[in-house]
C-alpha positions as CSV (number, residue, x, y, z in Angstrom):
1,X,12.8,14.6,13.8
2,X,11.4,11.4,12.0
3,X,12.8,10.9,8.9
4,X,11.4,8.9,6.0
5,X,13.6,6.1,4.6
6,X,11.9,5.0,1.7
7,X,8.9,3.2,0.2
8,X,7.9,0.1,-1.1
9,X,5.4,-1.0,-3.8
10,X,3.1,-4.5,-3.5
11,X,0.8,-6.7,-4.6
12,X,-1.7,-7.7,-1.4
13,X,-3.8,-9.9,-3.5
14,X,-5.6,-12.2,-1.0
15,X,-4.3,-15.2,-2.5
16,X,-1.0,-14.4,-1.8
17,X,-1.9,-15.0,2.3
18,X,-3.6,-18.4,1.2
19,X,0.2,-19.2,-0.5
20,X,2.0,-18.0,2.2
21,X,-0.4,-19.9,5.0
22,X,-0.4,-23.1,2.7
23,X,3.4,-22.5,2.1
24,X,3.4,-22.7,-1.6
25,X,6.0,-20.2,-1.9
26,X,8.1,-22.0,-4.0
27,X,5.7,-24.0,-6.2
28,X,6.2,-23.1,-10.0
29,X,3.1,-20.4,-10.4
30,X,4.3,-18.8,-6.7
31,X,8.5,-18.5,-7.1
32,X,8.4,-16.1,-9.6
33,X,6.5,-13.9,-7.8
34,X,7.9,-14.9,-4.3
35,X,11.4,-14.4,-5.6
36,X,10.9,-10.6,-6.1
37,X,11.0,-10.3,-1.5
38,X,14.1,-11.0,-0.2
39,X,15.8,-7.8,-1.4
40,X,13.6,-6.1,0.4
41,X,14.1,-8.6,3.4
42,X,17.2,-7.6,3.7
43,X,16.9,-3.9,2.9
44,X,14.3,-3.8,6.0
45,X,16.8,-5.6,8.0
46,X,19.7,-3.7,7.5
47,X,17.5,-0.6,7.8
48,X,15.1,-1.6,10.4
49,X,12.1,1.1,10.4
50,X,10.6,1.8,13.3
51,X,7.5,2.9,11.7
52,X,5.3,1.6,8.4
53,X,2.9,3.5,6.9
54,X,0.4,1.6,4.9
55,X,-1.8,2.9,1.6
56,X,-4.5,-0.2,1.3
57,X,-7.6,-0.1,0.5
58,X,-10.8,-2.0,2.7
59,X,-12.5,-4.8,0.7
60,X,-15.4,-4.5,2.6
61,X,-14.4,-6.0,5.7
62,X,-14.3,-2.7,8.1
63,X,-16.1,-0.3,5.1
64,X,-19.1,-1.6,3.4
65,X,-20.4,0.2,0.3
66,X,-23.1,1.9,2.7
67,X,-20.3,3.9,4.4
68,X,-17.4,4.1,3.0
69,X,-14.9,6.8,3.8
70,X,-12.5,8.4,1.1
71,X,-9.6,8.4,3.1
72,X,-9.5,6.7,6.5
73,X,-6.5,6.6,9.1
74,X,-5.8,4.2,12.1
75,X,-4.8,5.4,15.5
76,X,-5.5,2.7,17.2
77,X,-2.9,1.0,19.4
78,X,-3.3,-2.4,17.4
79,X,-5.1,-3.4,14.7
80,X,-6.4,-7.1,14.6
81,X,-6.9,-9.5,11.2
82,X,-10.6,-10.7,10.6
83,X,-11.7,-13.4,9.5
84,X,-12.6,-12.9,5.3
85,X,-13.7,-17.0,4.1
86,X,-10.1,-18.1,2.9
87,X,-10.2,-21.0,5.3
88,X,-6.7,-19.8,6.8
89,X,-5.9,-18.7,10.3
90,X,-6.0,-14.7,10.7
91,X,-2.4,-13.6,11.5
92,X,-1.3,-12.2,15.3
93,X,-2.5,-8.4,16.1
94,X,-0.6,-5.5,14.3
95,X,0.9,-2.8,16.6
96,X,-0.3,0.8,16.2
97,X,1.6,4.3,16.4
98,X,-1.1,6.3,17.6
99,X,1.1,9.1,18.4
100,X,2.3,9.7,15.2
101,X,-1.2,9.2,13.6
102,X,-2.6,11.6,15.4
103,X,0.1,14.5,14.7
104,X,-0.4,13.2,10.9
105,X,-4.5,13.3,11.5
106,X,-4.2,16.8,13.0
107,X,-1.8,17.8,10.0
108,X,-3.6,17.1,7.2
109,X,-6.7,18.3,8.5
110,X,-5.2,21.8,9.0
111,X,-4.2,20.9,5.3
112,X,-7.6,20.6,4.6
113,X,-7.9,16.9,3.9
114,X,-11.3,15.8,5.2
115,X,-10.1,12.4,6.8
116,X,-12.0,9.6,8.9
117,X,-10.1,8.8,12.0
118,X,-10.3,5.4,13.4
119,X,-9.6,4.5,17.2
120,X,-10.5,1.2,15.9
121,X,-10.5,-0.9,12.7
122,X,-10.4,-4.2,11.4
123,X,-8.2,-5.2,8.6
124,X,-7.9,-7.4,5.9
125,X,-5.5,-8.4,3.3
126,X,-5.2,-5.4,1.7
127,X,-2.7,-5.1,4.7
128,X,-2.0,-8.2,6.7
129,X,-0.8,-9.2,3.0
130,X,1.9,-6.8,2.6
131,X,3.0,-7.2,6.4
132,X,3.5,-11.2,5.9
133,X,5.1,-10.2,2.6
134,X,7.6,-7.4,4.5
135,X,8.1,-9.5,7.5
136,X,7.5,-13.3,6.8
137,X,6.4,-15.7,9.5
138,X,4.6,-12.7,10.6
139,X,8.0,-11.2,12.2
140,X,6.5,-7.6,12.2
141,X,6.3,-7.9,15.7
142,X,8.5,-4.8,16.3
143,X,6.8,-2.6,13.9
144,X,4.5,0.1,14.6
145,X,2.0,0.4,11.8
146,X,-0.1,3.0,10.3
147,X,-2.8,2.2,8.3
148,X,-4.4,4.8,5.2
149,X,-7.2,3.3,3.7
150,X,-8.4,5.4,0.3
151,X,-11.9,4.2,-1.0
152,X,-11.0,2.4,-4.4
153,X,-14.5,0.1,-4.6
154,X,-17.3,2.8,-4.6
155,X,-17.7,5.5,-7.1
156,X,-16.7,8.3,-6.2
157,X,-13.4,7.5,-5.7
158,X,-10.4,10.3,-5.1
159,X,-8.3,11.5,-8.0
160,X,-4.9,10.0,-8.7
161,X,-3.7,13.7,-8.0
162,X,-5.8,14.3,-4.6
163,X,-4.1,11.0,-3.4
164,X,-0.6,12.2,-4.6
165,X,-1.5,15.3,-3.0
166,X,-2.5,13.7,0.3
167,X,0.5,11.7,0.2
168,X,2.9,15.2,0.0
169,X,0.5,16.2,3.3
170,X,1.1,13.3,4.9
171,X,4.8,13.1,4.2
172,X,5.3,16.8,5.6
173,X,3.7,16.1,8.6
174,X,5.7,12.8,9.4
175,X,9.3,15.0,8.8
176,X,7.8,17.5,11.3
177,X,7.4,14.7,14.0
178,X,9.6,15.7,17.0
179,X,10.8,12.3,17.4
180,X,13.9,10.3,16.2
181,X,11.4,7.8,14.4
182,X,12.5,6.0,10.8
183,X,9.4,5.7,8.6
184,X,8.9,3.6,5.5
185,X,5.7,4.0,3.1
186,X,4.1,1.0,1.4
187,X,2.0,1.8,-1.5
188,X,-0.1,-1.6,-2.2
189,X,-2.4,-2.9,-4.6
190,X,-2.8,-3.2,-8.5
191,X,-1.3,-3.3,-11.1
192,X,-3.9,-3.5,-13.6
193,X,-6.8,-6.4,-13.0
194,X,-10.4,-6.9,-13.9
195,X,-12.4,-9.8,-11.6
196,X,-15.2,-9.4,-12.9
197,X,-17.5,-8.3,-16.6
198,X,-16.8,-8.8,-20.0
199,X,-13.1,-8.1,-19.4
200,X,-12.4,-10.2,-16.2
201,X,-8.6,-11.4,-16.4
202,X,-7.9,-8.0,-18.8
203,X,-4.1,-7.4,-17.9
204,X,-2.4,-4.2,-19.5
205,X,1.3,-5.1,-19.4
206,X,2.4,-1.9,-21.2
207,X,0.3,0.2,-18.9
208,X,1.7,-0.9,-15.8
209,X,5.0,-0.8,-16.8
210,X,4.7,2.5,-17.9
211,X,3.3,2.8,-14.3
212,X,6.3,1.4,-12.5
213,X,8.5,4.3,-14.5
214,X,6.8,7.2,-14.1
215,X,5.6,6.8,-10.2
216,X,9.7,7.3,-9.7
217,X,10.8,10.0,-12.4
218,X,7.3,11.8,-13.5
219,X,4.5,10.9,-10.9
220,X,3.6,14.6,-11.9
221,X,2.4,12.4,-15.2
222,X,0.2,10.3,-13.3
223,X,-1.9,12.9,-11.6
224,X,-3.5,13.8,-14.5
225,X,-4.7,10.4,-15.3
226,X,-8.5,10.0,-14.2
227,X,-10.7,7.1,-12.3
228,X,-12.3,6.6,-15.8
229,X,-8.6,6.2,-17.2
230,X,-7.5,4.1,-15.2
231,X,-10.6,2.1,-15.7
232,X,-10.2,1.5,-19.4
233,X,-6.2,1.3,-19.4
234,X,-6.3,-1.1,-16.5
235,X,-9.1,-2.5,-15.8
236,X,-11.9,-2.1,-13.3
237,X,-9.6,-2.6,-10.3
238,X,-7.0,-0.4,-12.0
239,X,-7.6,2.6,-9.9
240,X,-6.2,0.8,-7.0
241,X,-3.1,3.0,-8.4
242,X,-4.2,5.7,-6.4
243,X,-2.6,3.6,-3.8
244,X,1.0,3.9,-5.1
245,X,0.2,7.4,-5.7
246,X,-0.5,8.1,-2.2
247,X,3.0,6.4,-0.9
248,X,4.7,8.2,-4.0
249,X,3.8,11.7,-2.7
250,X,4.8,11.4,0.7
251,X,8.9,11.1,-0.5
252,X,11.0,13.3,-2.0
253,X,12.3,13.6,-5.6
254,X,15.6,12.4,-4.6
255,X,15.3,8.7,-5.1
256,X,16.8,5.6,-5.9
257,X,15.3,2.3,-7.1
258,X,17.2,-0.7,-5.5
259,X,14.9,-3.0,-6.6
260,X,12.2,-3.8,-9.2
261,X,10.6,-6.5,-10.1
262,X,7.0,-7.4,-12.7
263,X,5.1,-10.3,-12.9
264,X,1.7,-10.8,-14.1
265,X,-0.7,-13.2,-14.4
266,X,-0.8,-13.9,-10.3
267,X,-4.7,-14.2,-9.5
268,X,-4.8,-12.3,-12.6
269,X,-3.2,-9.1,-11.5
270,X,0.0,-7.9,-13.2
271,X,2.0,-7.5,-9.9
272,X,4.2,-4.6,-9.7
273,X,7.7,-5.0,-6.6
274,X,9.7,-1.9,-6.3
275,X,11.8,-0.7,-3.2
276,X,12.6,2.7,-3.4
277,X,15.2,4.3,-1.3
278,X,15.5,8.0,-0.1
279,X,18.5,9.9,-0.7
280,X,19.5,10.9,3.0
281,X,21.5,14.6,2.8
């Protein structure tokens, strides 16, 4: 049966794909930031996951705010990396698991989850980001990705607990997946960050700490948080929690942090690295 490894939390703030394409990785405002990977290169490595499944959030490259779905899934056999006006080259297609996606489709629709599936879909950084930060010099070539895409730009958006909900869906259906697959879940996105209004930069420190200790040993905490909470404690892009909250439900309670890092202000966004690994019995 596929079995879920672990899951991973990260920033996919598109500047970070300017950086990496530029390679400013090391440059004083970068390293701090940049530093917080290779644990997690060499967890992956050691590990090597057949699968990723992706929580990101569209940006209106494939989803415009005339139709946007509340929570969309890929099963398309690759995914490709359009072109957004950063000036950089768009990265080499991503390989689907359209097997799996479906089984997980088919699943949480029994589960009554009313999902949009996509045979095809353009991405953008909110994951081509986290793949060049998983897998640098776009290495991912082995992997087989899934991408979940939750609406977190129009109003209404999903509940922090519907999307921790979802998240337990999805992550029964993977463990019922009659294949000997090895599956890790990246929550990306946030932490708190405002771009734009009266309180563009706003960066809650506290918050998203508080955050980065409760999404491991009281998510139940989080789920009763609102959109309109998450607004005021962490600014307008805040709710892109949701996002962790998603990758949080689908693992167990039997967890262990390997590795953690915070830093804040990249692009002002407080960034929030964790790698989180399952407890296998």
């Amino acid at each position: 049966m596929a079995k879920i490894i672990g899951g991973i939390t990260t920033s996919h703030i598109p500047l970070i794909g300017k950086a990496i394409a530029e390679g400013s990785q090391q440059t004083p405002y970068w390293k701090p930031f940049f530093d917080a990977y290779p644990p997690i290169h060499a967890w992956l490595e050691e590990e090597q996951p057949d699968v990723a499944i992706v929580f990101y959030n569209d940006h209106g490259l494939e989803f415009f705010l005339d139709k946007k779905p509340t929570f969309a899934i890929g099963a398309a056999e690759e995914y490709h990396n359009a072109d957004e006006g950063w000036g950089i080259n768009t990265i080499p297609p991503i390989k689907g698991a359209p097997e799996l996606s479906w089984h997980i489709c088919n699943q949480l629709v029994e589960n009554e989850f009313d999902i949009t599936i996509c045979q095809e879909m353009k991405v953008d950084h909110g994951l081509t980001v986290p793949m060049q930060l998983m897998w640098p010099n776009n290495s991912y070539g082995h992997m087989k990705v899934i991408p979940v895409c939750i609406n977190v730009e129009q109003h209404p958006m999903p509940s922090p607990k519907r999307c921790f909900d979802m998240g337990k869906a999805l992550g029964d259906a993977i463990r019922s997946f009659d294949k000997d697959l090895k599956v890790v879940i990246l929550g990306t996105g946030g932490l708190s960050h405002q771009l734009d209004g009266e309180r563009a930069g706003f960066i809650n420190t506290e918050f998203d700490r508080y955050c980065m200790d409760k999404i491991i040993s009281e998510p139940e905490a989080l789920t009763k948080l609102s959109i309109r909470d998450l607004i005021i404690e962490a600014g307008s892009q805040g709710p892109e929690l949701i996002l962790w909250l998603g990758m949080r439900g689908a693992l167990s309670n039997n967890l262990e942090v390997l590795h953690s890092n915070y830093h804040y202000p990249i692009s002002n966004t407080g960034a929030g690295t964790m790698l989180i690994q399952e407890q296998q019995p």
